[in-house]
MDTraj code that builds the backbone (N, CA, C; nanometers):
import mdtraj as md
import numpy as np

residues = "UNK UNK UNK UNK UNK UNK UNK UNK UNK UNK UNK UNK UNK UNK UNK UNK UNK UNK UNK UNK UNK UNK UNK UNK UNK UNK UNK UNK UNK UNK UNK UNK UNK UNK UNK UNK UNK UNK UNK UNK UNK UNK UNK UNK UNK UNK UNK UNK UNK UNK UNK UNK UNK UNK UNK UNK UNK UNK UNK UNK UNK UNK UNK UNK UNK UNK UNK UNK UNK UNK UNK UNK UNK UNK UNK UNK UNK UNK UNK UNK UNK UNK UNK UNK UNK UNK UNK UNK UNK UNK UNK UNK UNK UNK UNK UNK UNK UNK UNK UNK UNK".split()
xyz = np.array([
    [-7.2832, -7.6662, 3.0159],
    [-7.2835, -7.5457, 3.0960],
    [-7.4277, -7.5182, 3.1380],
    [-7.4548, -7.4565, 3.3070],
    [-7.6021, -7.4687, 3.3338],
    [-7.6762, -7.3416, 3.2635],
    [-7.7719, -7.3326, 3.2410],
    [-7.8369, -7.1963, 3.1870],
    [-7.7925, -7.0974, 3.2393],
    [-7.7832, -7.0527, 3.3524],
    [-7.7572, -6.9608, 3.4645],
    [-7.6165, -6.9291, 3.3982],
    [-7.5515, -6.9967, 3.4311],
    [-7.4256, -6.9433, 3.3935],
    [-7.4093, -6.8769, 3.2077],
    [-7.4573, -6.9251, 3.1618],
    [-7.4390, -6.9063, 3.0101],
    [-7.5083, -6.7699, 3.0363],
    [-7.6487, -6.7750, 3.0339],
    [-7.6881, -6.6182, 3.0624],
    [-7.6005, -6.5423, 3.1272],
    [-7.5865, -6.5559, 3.2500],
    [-7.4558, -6.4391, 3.3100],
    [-7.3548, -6.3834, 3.2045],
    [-7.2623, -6.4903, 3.1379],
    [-7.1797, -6.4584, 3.0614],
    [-7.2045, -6.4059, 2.8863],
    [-7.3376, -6.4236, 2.8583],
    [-7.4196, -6.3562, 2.7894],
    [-7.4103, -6.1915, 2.7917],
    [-7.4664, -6.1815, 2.9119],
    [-7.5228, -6.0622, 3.0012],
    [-7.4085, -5.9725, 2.9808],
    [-7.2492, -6.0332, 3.0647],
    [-7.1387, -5.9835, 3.0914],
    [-7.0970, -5.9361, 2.8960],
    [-7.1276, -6.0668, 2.8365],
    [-7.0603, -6.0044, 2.6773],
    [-7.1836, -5.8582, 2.6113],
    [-7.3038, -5.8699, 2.6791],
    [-7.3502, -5.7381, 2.5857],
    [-7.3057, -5.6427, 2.6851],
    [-7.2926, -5.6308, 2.8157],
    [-7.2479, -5.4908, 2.9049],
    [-7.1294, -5.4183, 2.8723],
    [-7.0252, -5.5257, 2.8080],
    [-6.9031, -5.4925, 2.8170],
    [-6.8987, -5.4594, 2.6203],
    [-7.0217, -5.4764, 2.5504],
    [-7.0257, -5.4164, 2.4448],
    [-7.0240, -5.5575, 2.3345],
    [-6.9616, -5.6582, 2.3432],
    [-6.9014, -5.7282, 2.3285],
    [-6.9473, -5.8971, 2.2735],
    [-7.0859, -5.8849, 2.2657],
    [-7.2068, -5.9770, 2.2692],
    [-7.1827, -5.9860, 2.0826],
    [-7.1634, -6.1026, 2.0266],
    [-7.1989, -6.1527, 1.8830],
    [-7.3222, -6.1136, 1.8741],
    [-7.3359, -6.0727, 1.6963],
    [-7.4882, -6.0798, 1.6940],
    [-7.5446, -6.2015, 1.7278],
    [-7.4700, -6.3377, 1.6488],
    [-7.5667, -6.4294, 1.6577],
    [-7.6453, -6.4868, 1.8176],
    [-7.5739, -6.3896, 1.9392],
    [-7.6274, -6.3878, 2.0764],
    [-7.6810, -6.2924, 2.1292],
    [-7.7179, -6.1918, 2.0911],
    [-7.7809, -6.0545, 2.1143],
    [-7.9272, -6.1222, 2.1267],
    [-7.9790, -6.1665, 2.0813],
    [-8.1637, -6.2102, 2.1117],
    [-8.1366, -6.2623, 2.2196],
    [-8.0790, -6.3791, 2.2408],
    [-8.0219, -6.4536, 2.3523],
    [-7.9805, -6.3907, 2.5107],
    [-7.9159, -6.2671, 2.4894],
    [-7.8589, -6.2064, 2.6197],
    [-7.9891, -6.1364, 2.6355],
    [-8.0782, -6.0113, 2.5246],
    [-8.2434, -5.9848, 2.5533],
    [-8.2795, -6.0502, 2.5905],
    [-8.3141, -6.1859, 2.5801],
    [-8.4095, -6.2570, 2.6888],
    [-8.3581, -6.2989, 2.7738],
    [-8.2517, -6.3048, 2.8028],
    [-8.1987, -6.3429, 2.9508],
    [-8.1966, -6.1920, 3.0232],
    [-8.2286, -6.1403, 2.9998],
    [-8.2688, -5.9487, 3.1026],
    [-8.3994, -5.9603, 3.1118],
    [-8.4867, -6.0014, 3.0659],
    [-8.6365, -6.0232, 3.1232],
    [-8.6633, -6.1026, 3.2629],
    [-8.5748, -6.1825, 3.2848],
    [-8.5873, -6.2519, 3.4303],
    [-8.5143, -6.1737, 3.5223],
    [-8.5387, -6.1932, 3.6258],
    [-8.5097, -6.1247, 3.7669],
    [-8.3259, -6.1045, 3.8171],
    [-8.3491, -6.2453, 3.7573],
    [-8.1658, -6.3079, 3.7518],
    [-8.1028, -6.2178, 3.6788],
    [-8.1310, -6.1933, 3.5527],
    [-8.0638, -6.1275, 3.4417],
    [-8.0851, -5.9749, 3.4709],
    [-8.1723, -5.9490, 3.5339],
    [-8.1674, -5.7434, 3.5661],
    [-8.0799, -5.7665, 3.6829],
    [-8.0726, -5.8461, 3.7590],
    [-7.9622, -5.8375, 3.9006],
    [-7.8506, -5.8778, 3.8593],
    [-7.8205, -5.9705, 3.7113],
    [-7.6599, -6.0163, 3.6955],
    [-7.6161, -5.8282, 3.5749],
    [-7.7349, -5.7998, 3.5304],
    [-7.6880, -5.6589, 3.4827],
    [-7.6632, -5.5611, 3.5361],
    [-7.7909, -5.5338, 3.6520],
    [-7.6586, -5.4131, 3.7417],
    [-7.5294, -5.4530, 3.8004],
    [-7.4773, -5.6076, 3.8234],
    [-7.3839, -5.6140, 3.9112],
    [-7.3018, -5.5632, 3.8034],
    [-7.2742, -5.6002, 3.6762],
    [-7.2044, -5.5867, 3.5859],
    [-7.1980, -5.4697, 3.5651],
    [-7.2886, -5.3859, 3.5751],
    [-7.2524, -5.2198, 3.5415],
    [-7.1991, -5.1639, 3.6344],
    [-7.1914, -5.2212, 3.8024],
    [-7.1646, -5.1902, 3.8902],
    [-7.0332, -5.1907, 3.9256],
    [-6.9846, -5.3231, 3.8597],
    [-6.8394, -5.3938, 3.8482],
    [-6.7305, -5.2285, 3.7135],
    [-6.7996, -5.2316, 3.6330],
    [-6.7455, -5.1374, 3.5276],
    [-6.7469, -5.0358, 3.5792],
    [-6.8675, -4.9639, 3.6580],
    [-6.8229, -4.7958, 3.7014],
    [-6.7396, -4.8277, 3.8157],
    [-6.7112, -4.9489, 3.8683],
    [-6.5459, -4.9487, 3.9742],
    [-6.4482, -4.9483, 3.9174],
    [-6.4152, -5.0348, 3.7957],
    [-6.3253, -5.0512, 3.7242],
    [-6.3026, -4.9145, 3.6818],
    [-6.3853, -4.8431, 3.6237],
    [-6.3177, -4.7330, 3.5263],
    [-6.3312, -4.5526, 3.6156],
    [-6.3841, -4.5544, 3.7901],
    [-6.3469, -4.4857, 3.8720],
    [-6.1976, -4.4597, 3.8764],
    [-6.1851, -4.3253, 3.9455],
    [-6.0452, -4.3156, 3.9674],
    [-6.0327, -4.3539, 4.0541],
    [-5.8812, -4.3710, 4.0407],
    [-5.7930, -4.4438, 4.2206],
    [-5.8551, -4.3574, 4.3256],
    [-5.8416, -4.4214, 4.4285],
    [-5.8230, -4.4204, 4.5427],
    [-5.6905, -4.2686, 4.5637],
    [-5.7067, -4.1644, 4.6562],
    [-5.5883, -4.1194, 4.6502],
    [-5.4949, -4.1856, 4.7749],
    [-5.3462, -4.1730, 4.7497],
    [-5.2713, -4.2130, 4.8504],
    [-5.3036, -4.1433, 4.9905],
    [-5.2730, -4.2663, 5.0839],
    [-5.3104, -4.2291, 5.2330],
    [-5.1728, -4.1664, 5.3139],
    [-5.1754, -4.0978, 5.3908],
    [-5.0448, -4.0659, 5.4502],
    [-4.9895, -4.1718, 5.5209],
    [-4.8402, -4.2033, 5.5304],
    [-4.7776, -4.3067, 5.6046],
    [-4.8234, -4.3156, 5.7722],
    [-4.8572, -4.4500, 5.7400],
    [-4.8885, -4.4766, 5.9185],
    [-5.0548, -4.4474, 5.8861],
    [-5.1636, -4.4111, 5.8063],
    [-5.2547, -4.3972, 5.8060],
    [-5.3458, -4.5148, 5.8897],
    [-5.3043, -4.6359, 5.8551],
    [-5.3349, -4.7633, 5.8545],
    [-5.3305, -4.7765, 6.0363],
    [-5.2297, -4.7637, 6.0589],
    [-5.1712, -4.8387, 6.2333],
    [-5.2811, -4.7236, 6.2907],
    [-5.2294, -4.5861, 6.2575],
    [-5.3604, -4.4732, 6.3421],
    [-5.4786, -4.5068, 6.2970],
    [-5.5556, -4.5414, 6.2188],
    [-5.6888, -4.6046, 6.2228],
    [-5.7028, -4.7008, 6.3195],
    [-5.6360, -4.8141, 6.3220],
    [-5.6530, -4.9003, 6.3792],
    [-5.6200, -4.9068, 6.5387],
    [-5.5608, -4.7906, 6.6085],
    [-5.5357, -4.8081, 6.7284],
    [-5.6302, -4.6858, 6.7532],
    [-5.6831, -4.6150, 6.6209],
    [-5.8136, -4.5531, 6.7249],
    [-5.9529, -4.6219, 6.7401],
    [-5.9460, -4.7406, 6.6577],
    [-6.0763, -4.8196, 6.6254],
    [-6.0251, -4.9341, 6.7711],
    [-5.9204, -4.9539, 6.8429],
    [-5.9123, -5.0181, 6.9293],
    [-5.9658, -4.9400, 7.0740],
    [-5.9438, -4.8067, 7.0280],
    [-5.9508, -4.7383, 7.1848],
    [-6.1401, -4.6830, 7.1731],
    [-6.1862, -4.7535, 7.0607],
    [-6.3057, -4.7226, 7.0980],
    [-6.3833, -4.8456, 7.1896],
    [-6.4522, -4.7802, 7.2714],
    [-6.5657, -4.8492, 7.3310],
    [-6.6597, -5.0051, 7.2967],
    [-6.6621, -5.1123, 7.3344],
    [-6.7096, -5.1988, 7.2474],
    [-6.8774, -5.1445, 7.2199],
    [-6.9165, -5.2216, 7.1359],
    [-7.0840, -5.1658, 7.0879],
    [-7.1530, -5.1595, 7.2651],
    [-7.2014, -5.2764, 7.3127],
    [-7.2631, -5.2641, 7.4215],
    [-7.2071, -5.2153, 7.5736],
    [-7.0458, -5.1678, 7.5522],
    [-7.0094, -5.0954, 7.6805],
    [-7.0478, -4.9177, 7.6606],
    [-7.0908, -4.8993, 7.5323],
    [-7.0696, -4.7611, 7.5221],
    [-7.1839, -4.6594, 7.6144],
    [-7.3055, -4.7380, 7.6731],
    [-7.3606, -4.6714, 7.7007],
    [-7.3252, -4.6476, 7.8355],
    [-7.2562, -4.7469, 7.9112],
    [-7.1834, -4.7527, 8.0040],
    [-7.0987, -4.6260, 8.0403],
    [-7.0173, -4.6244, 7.9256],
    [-6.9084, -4.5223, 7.9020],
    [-6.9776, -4.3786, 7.9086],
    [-7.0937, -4.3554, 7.8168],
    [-7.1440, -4.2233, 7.8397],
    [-7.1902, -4.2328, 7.9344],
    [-7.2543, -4.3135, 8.0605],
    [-7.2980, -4.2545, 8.1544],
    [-7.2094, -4.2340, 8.2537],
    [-7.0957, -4.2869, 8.2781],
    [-6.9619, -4.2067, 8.2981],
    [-6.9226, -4.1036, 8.2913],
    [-6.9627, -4.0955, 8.1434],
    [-6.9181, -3.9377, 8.1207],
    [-6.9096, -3.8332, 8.1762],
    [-7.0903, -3.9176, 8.1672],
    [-7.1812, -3.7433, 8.2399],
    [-7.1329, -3.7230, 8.3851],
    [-7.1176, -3.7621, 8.4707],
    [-7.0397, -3.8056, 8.5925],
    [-7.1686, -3.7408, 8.6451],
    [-7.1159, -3.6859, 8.8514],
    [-7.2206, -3.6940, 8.9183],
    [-7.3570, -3.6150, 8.8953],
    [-7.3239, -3.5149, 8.7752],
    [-7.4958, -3.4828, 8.7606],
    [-7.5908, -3.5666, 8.6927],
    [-7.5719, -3.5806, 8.6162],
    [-7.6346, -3.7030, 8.5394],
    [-7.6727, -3.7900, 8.6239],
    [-7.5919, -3.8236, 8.7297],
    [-7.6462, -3.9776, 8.8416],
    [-7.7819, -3.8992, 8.9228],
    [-7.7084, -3.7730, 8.9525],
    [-7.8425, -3.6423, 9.0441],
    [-7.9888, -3.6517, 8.9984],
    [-7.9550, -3.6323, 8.8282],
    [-8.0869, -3.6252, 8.7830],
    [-8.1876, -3.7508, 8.7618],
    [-8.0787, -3.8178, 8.7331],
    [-8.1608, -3.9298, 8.7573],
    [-8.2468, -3.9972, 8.8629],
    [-8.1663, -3.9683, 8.9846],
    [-8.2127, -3.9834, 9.1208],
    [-8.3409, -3.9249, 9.1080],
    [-8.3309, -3.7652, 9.1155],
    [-8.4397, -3.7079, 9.1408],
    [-8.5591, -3.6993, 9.0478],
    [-8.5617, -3.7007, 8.9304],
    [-8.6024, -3.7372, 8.8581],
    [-8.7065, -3.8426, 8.8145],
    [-8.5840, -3.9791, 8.7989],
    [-8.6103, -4.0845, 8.8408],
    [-8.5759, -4.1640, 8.7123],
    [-8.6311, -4.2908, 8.6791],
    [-8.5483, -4.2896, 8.4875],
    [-8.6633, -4.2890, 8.4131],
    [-8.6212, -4.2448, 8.2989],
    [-8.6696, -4.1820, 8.1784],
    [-8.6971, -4.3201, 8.0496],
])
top = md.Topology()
chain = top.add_chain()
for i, resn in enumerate(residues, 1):
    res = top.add_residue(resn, chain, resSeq=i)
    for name in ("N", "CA", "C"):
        top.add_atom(name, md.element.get_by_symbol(name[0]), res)
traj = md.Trajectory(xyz[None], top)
């Protein structure tokens, strides 16, 4: 097994409480490297999801109305298009006279 991995699962047995003594020195020095403080927050990160509450239920059809209002939006680069539409002929006025900004 490569080091990397053994540490991780080290890491994962002291987060989850769960680390033998005879590996407790072992998982400490694998948290001194960079690897081992980033495989420990994921792991604490992973547990406060796990032990969050649900999600509450969505109303029926939540899903299809998201998604046909995420269709009727504007793509990223037409939108500015779209607002200057919006503004209709004053906006074109000021600009004219104006000139652009």
């Amino acid at each position: 097994m490569d080091t990397n991995k053994k540490n991780r699962e080290l890491i994962s047995a002291l987060s989850d409480g769960e680390i033998p003594d005879a590996d407790q020195e072992l998982a400490l020095a694998a948290l001194d490297g960079p690897d081992g403080q980033q495989a420990w927050a994921l792991f604490h990160q992973i547990g406060d999801v796990l032990r969050a509450a649900p999600a509450p239920d969505l109303s029926p059809g939540f899903a299809e109305r998201l998604a046909a209002r995420l269709a009727a939006e504007p793509l990223p680069g037409k939108r500015a298009a779209v607002a200057s539409d919006a503004a209709g002929p004053a906006a074109q006025f000021d600009q004219t006279v104006a000139g652009p900004t």
